[in-house]
C-alpha positions as CSV (number, residue, x, y, z in Angstrom):
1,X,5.8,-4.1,-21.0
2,X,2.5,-3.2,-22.5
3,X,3.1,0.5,-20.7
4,X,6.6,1.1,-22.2
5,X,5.8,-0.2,-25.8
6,X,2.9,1.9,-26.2
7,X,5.1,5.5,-24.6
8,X,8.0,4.5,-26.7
9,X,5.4,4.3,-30.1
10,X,3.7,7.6,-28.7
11,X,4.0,11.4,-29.2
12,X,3.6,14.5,-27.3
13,X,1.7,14.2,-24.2
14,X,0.9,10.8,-24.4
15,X,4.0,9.3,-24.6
16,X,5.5,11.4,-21.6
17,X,2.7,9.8,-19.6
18,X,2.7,6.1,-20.6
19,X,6.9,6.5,-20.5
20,X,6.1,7.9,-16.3
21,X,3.6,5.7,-15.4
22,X,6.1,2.5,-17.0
23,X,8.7,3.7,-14.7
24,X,7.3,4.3,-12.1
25,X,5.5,0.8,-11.8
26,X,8.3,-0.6,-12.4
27,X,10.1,1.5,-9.6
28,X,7.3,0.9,-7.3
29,X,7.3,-2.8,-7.6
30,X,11.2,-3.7,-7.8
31,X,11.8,-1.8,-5.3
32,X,8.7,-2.4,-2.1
33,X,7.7,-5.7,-3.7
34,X,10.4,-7.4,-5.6
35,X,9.1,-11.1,-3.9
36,X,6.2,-11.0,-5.8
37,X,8.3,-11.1,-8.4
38,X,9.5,-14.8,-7.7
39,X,6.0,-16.2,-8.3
40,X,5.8,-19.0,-11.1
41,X,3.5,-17.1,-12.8
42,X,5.3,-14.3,-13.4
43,X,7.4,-14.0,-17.0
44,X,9.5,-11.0,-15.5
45,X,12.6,-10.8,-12.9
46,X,13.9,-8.3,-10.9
47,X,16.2,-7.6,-13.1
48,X,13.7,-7.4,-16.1
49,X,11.3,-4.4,-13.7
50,X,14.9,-2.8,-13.4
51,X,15.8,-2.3,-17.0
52,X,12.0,-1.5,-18.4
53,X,11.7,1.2,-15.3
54,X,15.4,2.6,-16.6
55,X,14.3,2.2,-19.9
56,X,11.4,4.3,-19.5
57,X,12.4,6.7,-17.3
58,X,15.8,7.3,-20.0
59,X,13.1,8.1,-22.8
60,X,11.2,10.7,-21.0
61,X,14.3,13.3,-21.7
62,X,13.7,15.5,-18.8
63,X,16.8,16.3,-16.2
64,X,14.9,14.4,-13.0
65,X,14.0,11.5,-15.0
66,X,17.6,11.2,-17.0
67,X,18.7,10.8,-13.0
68,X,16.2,8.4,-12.2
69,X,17.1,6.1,-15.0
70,X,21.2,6.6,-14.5
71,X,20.5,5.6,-11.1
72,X,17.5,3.1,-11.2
73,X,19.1,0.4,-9.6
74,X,20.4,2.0,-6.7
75,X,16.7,3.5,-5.8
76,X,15.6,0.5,-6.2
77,X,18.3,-1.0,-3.4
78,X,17.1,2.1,-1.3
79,X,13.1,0.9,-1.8
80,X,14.1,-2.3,-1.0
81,X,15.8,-1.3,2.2
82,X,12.7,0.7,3.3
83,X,10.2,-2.3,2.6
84,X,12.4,-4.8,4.4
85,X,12.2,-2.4,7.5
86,X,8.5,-2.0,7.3
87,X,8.4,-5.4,7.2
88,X,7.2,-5.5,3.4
89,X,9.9,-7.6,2.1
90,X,10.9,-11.4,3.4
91,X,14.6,-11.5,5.5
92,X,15.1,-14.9,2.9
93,X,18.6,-15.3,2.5
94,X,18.4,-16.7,-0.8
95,X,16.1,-13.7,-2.1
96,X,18.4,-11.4,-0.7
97,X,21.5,-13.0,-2.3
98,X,19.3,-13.0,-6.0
99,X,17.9,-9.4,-5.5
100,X,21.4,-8.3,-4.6
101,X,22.9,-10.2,-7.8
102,X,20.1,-8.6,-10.3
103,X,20.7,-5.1,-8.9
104,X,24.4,-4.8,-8.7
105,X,24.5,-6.9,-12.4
106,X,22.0,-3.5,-12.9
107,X,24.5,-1.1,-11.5
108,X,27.1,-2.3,-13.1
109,X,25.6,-2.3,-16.7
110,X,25.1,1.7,-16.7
């Protein structure tokens, strides 16, 4: 959160940077390790990573990244797919059911 505030009240350079390095956090953990998400100590879901990643990405105003956040959610399905096959991600049926609800609630926001 700290990440996106401080890109979104950047300039120039700066702000490109912070805006990236939000998103792609973000990215990177929704999508290989969204069950560290489901600790107590955590203040942010799934769902919350999904929309300050799109967020991020959407302020960067750059072709690539306007595709990135337009279709967030769905890379993040496609992450989660590759973690659960290297054995990253647990085969819970209850996670899977609450990821899937998070992302497709994601997907359907656009």
């Amino acid at each position: 959160v700290d990440l996106l505030r401080q890109g979104l009240n950047a300039e120039g350079y700066v702000r490109r940077e912070y805006l990236q390095t939000a998103g792609d956090v973000s990215l990177f953990v929704s999508g290989i390790f969204p069950d560290s998400l489901e600790t107590r100590r955590n203040l942010f879901t799934l769902g919350d990573y999904i929309d300050m990643g799109r967020t991020a990405y959407a302020n960067i105003q750059s072709g690539v990244f306007d595709e990135l956040s337009a279709k967030f959610p769905q890379v993040v399905d496609v992450l989660n797919d590759v973690s659960r096959e290297i054995d990253l991600l647990s085969y819970d049926v209850g996670r899977y059911i609450r990821r899937r609800r998070m992302i497709d609630e994601r997907i359907s926001r656009r």
